[in-house]
N, C-alpha and C positions, 0 to 999 in steps of 0.2 A: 720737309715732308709734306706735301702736296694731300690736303682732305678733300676724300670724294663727297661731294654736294648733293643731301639725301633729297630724296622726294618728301614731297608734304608728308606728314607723319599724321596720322590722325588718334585721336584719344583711344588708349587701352583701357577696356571693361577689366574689373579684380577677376571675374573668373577665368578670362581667356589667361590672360597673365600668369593666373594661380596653376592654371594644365603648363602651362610654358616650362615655369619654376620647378614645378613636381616631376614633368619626364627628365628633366636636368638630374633631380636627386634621384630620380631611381636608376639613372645612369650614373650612378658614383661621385655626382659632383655638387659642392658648396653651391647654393644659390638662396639670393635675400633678394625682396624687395628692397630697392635704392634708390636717395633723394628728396624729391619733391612730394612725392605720394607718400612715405613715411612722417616727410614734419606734418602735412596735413591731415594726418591721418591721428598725428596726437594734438594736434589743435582742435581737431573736431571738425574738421571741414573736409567738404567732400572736393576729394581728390581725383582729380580730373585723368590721368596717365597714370600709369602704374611700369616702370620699368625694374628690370631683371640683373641683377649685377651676378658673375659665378667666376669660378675657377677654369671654367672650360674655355680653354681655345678659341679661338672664331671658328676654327675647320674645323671641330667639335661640334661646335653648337649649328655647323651648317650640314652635317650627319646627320644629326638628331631631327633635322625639323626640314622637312622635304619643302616650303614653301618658306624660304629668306631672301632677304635683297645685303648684299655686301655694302651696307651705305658707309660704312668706315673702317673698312676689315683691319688695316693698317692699326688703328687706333683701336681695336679689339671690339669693335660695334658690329653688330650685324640684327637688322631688323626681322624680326620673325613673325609671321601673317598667320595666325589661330582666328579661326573662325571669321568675324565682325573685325576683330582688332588688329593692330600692328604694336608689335612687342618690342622697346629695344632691349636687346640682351649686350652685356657689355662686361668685359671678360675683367677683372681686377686688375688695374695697372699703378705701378709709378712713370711719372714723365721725367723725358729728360729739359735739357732749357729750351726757353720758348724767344726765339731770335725775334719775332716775328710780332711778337705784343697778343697773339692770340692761339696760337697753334701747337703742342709743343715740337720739336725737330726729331725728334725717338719718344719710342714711349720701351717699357719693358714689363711685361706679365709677370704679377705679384699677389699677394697674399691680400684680402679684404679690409685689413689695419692699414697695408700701405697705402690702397686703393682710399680711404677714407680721408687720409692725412694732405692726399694731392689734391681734395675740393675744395671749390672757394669758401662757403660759412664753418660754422658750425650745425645750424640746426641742418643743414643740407646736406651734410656727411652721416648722417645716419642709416642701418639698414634693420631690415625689419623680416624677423624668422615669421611668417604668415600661419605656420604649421603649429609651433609651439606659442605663437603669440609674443614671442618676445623683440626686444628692441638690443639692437649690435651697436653700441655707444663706444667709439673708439676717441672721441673730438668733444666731449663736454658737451655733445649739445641738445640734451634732453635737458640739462641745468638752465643754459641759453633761451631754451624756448619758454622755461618757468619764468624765469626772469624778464622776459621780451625783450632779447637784447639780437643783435645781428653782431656779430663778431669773427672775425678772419680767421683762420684756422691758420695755428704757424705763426709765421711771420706777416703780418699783414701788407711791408712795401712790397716783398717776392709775389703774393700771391696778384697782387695787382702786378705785377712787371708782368706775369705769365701772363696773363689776360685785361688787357685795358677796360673791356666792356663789364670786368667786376665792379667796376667802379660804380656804374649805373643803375647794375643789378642791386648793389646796396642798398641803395635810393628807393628801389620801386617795393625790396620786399620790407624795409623799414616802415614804406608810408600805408603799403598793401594793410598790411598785419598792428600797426600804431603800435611798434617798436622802436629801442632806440639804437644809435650807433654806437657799439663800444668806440672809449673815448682814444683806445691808441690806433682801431680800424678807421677812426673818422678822420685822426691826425693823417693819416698813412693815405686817405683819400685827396685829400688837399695837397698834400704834398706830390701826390701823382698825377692830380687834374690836367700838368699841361701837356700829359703823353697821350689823353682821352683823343687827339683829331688821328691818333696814326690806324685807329678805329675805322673802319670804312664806312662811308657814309647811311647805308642802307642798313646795317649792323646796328647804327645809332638809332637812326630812323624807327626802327623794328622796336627799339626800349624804349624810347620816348611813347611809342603807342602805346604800349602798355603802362606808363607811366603817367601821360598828362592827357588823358579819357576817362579814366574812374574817375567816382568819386571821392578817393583818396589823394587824386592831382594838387591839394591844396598845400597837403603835407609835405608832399613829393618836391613842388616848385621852391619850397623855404629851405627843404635838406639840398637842393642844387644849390642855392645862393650861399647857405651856412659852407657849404662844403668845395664852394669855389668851383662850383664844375658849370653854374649859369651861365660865365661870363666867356667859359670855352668852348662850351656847345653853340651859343648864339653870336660867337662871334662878329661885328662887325655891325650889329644890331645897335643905334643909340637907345640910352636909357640902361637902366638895372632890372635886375629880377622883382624890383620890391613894384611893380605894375597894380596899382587897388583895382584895376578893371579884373584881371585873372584871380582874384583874391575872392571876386563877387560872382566869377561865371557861372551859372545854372548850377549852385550848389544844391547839392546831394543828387544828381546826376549825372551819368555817363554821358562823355559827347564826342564826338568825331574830330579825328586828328588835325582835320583841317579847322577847325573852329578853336581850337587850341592853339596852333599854330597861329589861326588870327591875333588872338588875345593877347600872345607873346609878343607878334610882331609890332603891336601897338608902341608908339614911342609916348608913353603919357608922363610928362614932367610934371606940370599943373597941381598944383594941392588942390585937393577936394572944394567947392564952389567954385574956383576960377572956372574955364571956358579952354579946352582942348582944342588947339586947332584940328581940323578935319585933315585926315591924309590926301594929299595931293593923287591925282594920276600918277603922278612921277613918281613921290614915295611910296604909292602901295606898288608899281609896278619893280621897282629895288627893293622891296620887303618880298615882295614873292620869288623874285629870281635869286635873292639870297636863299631861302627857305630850301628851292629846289639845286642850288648850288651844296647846301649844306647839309641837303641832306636824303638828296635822289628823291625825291617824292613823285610819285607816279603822276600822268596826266592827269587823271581824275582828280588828287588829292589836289593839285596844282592850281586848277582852273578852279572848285571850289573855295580855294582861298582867296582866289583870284577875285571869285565871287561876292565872297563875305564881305572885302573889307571893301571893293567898289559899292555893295551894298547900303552898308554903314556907312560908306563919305556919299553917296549919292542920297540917301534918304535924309541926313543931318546939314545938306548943303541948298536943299531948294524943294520948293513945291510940287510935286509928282499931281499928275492928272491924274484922273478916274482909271483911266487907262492904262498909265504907268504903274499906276500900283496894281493894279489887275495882273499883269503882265510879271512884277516883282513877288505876287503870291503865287503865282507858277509856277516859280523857279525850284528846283531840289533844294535850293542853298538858302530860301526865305527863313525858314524853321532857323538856322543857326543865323542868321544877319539879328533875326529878332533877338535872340539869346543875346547876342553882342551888343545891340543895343541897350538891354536891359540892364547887364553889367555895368555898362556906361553911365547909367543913371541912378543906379545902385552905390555906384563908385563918389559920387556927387558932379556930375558932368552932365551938361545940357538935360536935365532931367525937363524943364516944360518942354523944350522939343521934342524927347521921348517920347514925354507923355500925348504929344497931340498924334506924332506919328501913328501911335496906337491909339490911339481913337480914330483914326481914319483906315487903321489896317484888318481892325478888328472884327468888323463887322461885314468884310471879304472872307472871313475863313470859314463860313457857309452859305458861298457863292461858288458855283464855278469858276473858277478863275481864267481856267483857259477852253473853252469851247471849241468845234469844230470850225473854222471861218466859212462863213457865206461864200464868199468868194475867194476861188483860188486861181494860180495862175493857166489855168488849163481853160478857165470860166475864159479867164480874157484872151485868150489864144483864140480861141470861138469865137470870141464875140470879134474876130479881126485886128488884136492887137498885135504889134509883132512885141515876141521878148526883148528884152533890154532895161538897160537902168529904173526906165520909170516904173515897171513894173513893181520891183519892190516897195519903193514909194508909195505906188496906189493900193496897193495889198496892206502898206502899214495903216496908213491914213483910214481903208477900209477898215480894219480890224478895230482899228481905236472905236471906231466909232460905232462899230458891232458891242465890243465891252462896255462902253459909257451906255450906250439903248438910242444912240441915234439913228442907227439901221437896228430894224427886226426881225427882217426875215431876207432872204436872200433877192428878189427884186429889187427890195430900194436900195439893199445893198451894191448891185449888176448897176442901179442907174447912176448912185453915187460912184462907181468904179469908171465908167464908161464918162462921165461929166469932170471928174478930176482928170483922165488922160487926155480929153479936147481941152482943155485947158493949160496945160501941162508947156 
């Protein structure tokens, strides 16, 4: 059974929600808030979506509500547009098997007990009466969330056959919330780690972000290795999960998947004082094409990793001019090469190199770093140069030399352009 692929869903507000749920019961039908926005809602965190679980039909609830998009009508979904928000409203189902590692093959419209018993946790099968204030506890998991435990509902190997990506999910709400793994759902994760690649790669991709960018990533990266699921997601990767550079990355901050992705990619053997070799061109160029092998990552996320870690072997490998560093606090990706560095020397790895680096980097981040150039190729088309190779040359050598203050102002700039092409 073929799922139609909704459009971005954006966050539903409690009240548009609450009008959703309410025209549902004054039309004769069961409806609770379900899910995500009920466990946070007894944790005490503000709860970001608020979705609709009910008894009605899909062709019911698309009656009721003149403005719906059919994004899974098959699977009893249908998004409902109140006001600001987008609602999912999602009819009670049990499924039947899921061939497929992620989808099931039928589903069939059921009662809100059965509807709770086909979701992956505990605390995540909960629903929540808005009206009288109470909580619909069919799965234990108001106990669960006393306890801080993440626990499978059922059978824990079934509930991962059904959906590979629970696996992950584990992981992230375990390290999100500093809960722990019940110890038969964790047996049950290890044991299913090596059906995690039938997961598409963008599917993975998508939980890793959310996963290794908070600052809960620390917790997150120990439960992949405890739980055996490191060494299948990063595949083909030298080295283990136990990386002390990722251990030290800009804790207690969130950071960008690519900068994450750096850190992982790092192959660091070395105990703390030795001396990491620097990654080659070669090796960061097979770390990044793994990366986007392994795990679709967009151009963008691509080329900044691409960035980082040339950043990192090219800062740790030789002396950068006034220029060159000029030029490397430019970049989008400096911000995260620094952090990477920092790690690095946090970790016990080339720490006096670090440290000089930053002192030489430092006192650029209240400088412009990258100005308007004096001269551009339009100046030397004027001034009778034809384009061609040398151009960029003389534009680069220009510019250097505009960064460092050896040109000041666009004149001696024009002479020094016009004196490197007769020479040239």
């Amino acid at each position: 059974m073929a799922e139609p692929q909704p459009t971005p869903k954006q966050p539903s507000d409690r009240n548009d929600a609450l009008e959703v749920l309410l025209r549902l019961r004054q039309a004769g039908h069961v409806a609770y808030f379900a899910g995500g926005c009920v466990r946070d809602l007894l944790l005490g965190l503000p709860a970001k979506d608020f979705d609709v679980a009910t008894d009605a039909p899909p062709e019911r609830v698309r009656e009721l509500f003149r403005n719906t998009q059919a994004v899974g009508a098959a699977f009893g979904v249908i998004l409902v547009r109140n006001h600001g928000s987008q609602i999912e409203v999602a009819t009670f189902r049990t499924d039947g098997d899921y061939s497929d590692g992620r989808r099931p093959d039928s589903v069939r419209f059921a009662t809100a007990e059965e509807d709770a018993q086909r979701r992956d946790f505990t605390i995540n099968g909960l629903f929540l009466d808005p009206v009288e204030n109470k909580v619909i506890d069919y799965v234990g998991g108001q106990a669960d969330l006393k306890a801080k435990v993440i626990r499978a509902i059922g059978d824990p190997a079934a509930r991962f056959r059904e959906d590979h990506l629970r696996l992950l999910r584990a992981v992230r709400f375990a390290a999100r919330m500093e809960f722990a793994i019940e110890p038969s759902t964790a047996e049950a994760i290890r044991q299913s780690a090596v059906s995690l690649p039938r997961v598409s790669p963008e599917r993975i991709a998508d939980e890793l972000r959310r996963i290794l960018t908070p600052p809960s990533r620390m917790a997150a990266w120990d439960l992949l290795g405890d739980l055996s699921l490191w060494q299948v997601i990063f595949r083909g990767l030298p080295g283990d999960n136990k990386t002390t550079v990722f251990e030290v990355l800009a804790p207690g901050e969130s950071i960008s998947f690519a900068l994450a992705l750096a850190a992982a990619m790092l192959n660091i053997q070395a105990a703390p004082g030795d001396q990491i070799s620097v990654l080659s061109r070669e090796e960061i160029t097979k770390a990044t094409r793994l990366a986007r092998t392994l795990f679709k990552i967009s151009n963008d996320e691509f080329d900044d990793l691409s960035a980082i870690l040339h950043g990192v072997a090219g800062l740790l490998e030789q002396r950068w001019t006034l220029a060159q560093r000029m030029r490397f606090m430019a970049r989008p990706t400096s911000d995260d090469t620094r952090k990477l560095l920092a790690a690095i020397a946090r970790a016990g790895f080339h720490q006096a190199e670090v440290a000089a680096i930053e002192n030489l980097l430092r006192p650029l981040e209240a400088v412009d770093c990258a100005p308007p150039p004096f001269v551009t190729g339009d100046d030397l088309t004027a001034a009778g140069l034809s384009p061609g190779p040398l151009f960029k040359r003389v534009l680069e050598q220009v510019y250097d030399a505009q960064l460092e203050g050896r040109v000041t102002d666009k004149p001696s700039a024009m002479a020094m352009a016009l004196g490197l092409a007769k020479t040239a």
